[in-house]
C-alpha positions in Angstrom: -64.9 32.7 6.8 -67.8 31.6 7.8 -68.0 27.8 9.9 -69.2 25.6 7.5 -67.0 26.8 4.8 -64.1 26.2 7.1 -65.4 22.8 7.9 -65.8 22.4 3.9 -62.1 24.0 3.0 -60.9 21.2 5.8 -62.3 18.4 4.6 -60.8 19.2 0.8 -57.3 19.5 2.3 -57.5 16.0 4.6 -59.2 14.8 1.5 -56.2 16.0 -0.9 -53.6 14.8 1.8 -51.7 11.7 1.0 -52.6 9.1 3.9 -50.1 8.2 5.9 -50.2 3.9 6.6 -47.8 1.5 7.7 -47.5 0.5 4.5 -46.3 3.8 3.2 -44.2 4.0 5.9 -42.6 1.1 5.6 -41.8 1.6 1.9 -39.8 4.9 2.6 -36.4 4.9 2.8 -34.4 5.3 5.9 -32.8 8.1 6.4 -28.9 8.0 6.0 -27.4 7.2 9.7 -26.1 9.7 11.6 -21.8 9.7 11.6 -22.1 8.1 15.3 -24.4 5.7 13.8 -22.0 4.8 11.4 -19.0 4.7 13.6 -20.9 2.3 16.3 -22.1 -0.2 13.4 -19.3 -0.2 11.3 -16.7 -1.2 13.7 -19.1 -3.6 15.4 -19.4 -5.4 11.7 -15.4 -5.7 11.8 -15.5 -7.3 15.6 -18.2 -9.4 14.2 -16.3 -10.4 10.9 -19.2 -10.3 9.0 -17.3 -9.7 5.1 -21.1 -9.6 3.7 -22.0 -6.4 5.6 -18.6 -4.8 4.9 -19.1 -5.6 0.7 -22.6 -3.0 1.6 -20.5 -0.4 2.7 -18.0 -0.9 -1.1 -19.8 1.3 -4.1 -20.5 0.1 -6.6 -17.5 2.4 -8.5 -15.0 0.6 -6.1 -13.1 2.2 -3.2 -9.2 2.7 -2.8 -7.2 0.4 -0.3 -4.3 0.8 1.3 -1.2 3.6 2.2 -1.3 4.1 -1.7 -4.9 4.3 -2.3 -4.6 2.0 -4.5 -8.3 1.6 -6.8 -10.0 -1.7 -6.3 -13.3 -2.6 -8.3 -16.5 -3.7 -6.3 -16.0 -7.1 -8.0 -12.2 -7.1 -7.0 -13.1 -6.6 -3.2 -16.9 -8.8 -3.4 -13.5 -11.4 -4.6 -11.4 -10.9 -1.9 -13.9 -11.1 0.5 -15.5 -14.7 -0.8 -12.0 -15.9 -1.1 -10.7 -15.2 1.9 -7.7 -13.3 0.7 -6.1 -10.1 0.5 -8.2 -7.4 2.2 -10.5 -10.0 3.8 -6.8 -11.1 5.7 -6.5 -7.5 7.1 -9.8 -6.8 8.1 -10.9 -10.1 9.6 -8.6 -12.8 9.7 -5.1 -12.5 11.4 -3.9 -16.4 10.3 -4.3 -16.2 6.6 -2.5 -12.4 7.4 0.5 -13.5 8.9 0.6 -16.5 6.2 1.1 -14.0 3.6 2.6 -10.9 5.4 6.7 -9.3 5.3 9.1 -8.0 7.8 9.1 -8.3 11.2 6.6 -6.7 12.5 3.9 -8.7 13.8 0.4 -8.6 11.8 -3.1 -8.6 13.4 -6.5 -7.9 11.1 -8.4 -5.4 12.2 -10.5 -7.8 13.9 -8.2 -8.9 16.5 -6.9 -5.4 16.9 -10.5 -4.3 18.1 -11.7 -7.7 19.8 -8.0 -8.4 21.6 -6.2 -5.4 22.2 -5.3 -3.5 25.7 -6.6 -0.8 24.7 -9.5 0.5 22.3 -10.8 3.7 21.0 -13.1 4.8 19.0 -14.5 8.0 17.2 -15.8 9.7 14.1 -15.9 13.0 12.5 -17.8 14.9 9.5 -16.5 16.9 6.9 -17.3 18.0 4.0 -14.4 17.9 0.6 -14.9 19.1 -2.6 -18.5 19.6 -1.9 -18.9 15.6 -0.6 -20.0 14.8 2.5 -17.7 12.6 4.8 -17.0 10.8 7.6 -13.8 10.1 9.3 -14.2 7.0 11.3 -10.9 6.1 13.6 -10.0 3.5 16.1 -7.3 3.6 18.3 -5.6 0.7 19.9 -3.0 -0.5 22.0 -1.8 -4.0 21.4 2.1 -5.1 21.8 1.3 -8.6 20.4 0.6 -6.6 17.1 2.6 -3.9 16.9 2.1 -1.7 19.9 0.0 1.9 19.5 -2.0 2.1 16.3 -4.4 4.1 14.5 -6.8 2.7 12.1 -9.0 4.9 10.0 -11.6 4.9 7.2 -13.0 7.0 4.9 -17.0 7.6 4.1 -18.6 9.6 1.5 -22.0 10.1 1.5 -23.6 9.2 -1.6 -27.2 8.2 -2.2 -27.8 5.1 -0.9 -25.7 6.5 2.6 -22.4 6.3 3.8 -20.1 4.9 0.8 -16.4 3.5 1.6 -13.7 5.8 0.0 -10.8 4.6 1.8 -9.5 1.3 3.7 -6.3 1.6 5.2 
């Protein structure tokens, strides 16, 4: 091929070539976060208490709560959390727990268990589960106030818009 038909062929392709602007850029949608990502953000959202990021991490068909997976709507837990009862008590506020919690054993939300306790770890694995994409985030701690050794651990699926709660302990 001769030069000035290269030159030519070139200048159709830059010409047919979307162009990339900040604009564009800035329109596109971030990619999902990585599973370390997740981990690192979501458990700073429960030190930080902040119930408005958590209800962006609920989809939109609801997510199950508790030892029996129990089903809870988006509009049950967006509730909840405005409220300030039931799963907002566990995950953020040990007070209104302990005002409503049975038994013996002392109750801390998940809050306190991460900002308070002796000891505090952290970490996250991917899987994959009837062809679904998930993350395994799980934080261990060590509090005798609360309860002694505990693991906490939630359940992500990935789903369009990114990680997707299935599970709340």
């Amino acid at each position: 091929m001769n030069f000035g038909l290269r030159v030519a062929v070139g200048f159709l392709l830059l010409a047919a070539a979307p162009l990339s602007s900040p604009t564009a850029q800035s329109q596109a949608k971030p990619a999902t976060p990585t599973v370390s990502e997740l981990e690192k953000n979501f458990f700073l959202m429960l030190r930080n208490g902040d119930a408005l990021q958590l209800l962006s991490y609920v989809p939109e068909d609801g997510v199950n709560l508790g030892r029996d997976a129990e089903h809870a709507t988006k509009i049950s837990v967006e509730e909840q959390l405005t409220k300030r009862t039931g799963l907002y008590c566990k995950l953020f506020d040990t007070a209104c727990l302990q005002a409503t919690a049975e038994g013996h054993v002392p109750s801390c939300s998940y809050r306190e268990l991460l900002n308070g306790s002796e000891k505090v770890r952290t970490a996250s694995t991917e899987t994959t589960r009837n062809n679904v994409r998930q993350a395994v985030l799980v934080a261990e701690v060590q509090n005798e106030k609360c309860g002694g050794h505990m693991l906490i651990d939630f359940i992500f699926n990935q789903q369009q818009g990114g990680w997707k709660l299935f599970s709340i302990p």
